[in-house]
N, C-alpha and C positions, 0 to 999 in steps of 0.2 A: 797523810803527810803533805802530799800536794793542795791540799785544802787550809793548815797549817802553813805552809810558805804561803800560801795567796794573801791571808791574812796578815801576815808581816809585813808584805810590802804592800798592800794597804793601808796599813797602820803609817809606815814611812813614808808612804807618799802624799797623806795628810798631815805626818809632822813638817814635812818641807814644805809644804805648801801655805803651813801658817807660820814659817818662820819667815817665807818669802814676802808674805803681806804684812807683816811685822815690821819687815826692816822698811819697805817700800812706805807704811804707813809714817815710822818716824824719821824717814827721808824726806816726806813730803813736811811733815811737822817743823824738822831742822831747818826748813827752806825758811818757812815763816811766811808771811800775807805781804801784800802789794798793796798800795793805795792810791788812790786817784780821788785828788780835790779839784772838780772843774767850777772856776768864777766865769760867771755871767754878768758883761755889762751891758747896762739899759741906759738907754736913751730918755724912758718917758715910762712913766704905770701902765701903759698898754704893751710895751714889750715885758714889763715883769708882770702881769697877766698870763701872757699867753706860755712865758715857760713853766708858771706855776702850773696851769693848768697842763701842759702836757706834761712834766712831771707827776704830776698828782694821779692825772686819770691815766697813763700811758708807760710812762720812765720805770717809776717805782714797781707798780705790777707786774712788767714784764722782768725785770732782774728778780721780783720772788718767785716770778713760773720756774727761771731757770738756777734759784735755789742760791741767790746772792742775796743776802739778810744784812741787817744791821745798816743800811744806805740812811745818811744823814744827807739831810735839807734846811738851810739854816739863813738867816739873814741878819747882817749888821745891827748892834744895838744902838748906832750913834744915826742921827737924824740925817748927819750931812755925807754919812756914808750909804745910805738904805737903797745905791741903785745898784745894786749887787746880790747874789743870791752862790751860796756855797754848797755845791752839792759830792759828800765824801762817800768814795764808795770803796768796800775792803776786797781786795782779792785774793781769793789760795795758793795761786799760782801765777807766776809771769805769764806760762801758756794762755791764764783764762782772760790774761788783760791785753794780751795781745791780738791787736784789729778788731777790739770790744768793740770799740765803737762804730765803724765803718760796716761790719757785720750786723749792729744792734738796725742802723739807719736803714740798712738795703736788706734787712731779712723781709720785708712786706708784712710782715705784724706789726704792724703800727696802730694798733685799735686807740683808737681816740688820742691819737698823735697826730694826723692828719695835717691839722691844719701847720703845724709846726716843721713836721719835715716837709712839706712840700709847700712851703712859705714861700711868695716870690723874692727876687733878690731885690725890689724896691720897697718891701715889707718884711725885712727880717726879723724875727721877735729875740736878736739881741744885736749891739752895734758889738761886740768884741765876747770869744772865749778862749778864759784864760785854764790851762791844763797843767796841773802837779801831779808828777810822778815820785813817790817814795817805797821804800824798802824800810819792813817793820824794826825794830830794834833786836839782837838775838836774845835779852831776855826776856822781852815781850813781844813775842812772834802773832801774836794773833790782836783785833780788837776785842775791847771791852763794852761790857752795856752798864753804865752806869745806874748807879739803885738813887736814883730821884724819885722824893714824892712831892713834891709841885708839883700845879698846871703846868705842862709846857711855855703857855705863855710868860711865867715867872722865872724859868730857868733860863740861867746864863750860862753859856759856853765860850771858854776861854782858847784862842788859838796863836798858840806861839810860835814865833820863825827865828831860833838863834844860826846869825850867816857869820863865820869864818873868815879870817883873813885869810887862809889858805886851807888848803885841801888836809895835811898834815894837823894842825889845828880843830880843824871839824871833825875826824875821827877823832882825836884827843877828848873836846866835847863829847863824842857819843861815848868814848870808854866811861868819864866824868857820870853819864847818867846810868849805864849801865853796873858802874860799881860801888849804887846806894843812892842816886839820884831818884829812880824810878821807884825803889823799897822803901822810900820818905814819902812821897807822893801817897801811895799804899796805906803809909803807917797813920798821914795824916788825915786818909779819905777825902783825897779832894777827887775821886772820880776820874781816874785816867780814861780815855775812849781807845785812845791811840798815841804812839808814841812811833816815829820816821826819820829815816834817813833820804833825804831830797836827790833822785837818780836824775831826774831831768826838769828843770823848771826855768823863770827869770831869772833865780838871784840865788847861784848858785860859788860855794858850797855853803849848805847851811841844811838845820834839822828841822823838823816841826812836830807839834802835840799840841793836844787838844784836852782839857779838863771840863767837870761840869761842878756845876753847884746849882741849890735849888732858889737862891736869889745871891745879888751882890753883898750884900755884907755877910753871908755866908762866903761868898769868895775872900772875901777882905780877911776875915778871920782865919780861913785856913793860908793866906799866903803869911798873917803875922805868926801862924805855927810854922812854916816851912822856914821861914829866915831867922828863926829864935831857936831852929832846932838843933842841938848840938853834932847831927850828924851833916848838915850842912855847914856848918861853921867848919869843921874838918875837913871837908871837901874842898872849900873856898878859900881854904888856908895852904894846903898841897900846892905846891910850884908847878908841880905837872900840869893842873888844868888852868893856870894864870895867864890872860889873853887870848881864851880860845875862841871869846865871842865878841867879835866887832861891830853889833847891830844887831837890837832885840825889837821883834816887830808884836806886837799884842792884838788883837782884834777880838771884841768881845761879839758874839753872837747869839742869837736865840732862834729855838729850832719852829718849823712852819710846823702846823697841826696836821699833817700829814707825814711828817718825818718820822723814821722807825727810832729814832732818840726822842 
């Protein structure tokens, strides 16, 4: 009998305990990922040298020890833009982006980071860094890895900044995308990566996302699918979402051969 009750509540105190990690798992899921786009300005090829290079042998390595995936590394397609370098990183958690990087500089694992974190202040290896903080969209919480097969070198990444005249406005915009904006994108494979709501940055309020394709006139053709497509024309037609975007910023990019895209 006594051997009988032990076994009951055992049994009960394994159903609670996967119900517990149940909810905690799609607590965590409902939250959705965090993003971080930090721009680097150079001065000259020798300051985007050196952050290639501690990116490449130091950056990237150390965020997959510690089981952050999917970090984009990308640089301008336009000639008179190329002293810049974009590097996006996803997180699962505000906790895990929070003092990333001040913990990342001062943990002392800096294996082949050296020369970059302890750069003198008359040898900086960049003149300015710029930091975007976003919150994922709620029906696309997490990023994506796009199914390119190009060389890296061939592939274009498209990155958009739609800014708001007002704060009321830019939700309006994200409702816009989240109710068949983001299911056209999908329907028409152009490779979503990520898709954001901008928590802290310059040129705020406004959203951003990022698309790929395996060369430009693959991007050309899916955007002449996206504006021909009758489920945009619907959307665009809706009074609800008319003037929600005051400035549409485009930046086309292509990822370094070391970048996890």
């Amino acid at each position: 009998m006594r051997s009988t009750l032990n076994m009951a509540r055992f049994i009960q105190a394994v159903l609670v305990l996967v119900i517990l990690v149940s909810v905690s798992n799609m607590a965590s899921a409902a939250g959705g990922y965090y993003y971080q786009i930090k721009i680097y300005h150079f001065k000259d090829k020798a300051q985007e040298q050196a952050v290639d290079a501690y990116l490449k042998d130091s950056y990237l390595p150390r965020l997959h020890r510690m089981g952050i995936k999917n970090v984009g590394v990308f640089k301008p397609l336009e000639a008179d833009t190329a002293k810049f370098t974009y590097v996006f990183v996803p997180f699962k958690s505000w906790k895990d982006l929070q003092d990333f990087d001040s913990k990342l500089i001062n943990s002392g694992d800096a294996a082949g980071g050296k020369d970059y974190v302890d750069a003198d202040y008359k040898s900086a290896p960049y003149t300015r860094m710029e930091t975007i903080l976003l919150s994922a969209f709620s029906t696309r919480p997490a990023p994506m890895v796009p199914q390119l097969t190009a060389p890296k070198a061939d592939r274009v990444y498209e990155l958009r900044s739609y800014e708001s005249p007002t704060e009321k406005y830019h939700y309006t915009k994200v409702k816009m995308f989240n109710s068949g904006e983001t299911d056209l994108f999908d329907r028409i494979k152009s490779n979503p990566v990520f898709y954001g709501s901008v928590v802290a940055g310059s040129h705020m309020p406004n959203l951003m996302y990022l698309t790929a394709y395996n060369s430009m006139p693959e991007r050309d053709k899916h955007w002449d699918a996206f504006s021909n497509a009758p489920e945009w024309k619907a959307l665009v037609a809706n009074d609800e979402y008319k003037n929600s975007v005051s400035k549409n910023v485009i930046v086309f990019l292509r990822p370094t051969e070391y970048s996890d895209y």
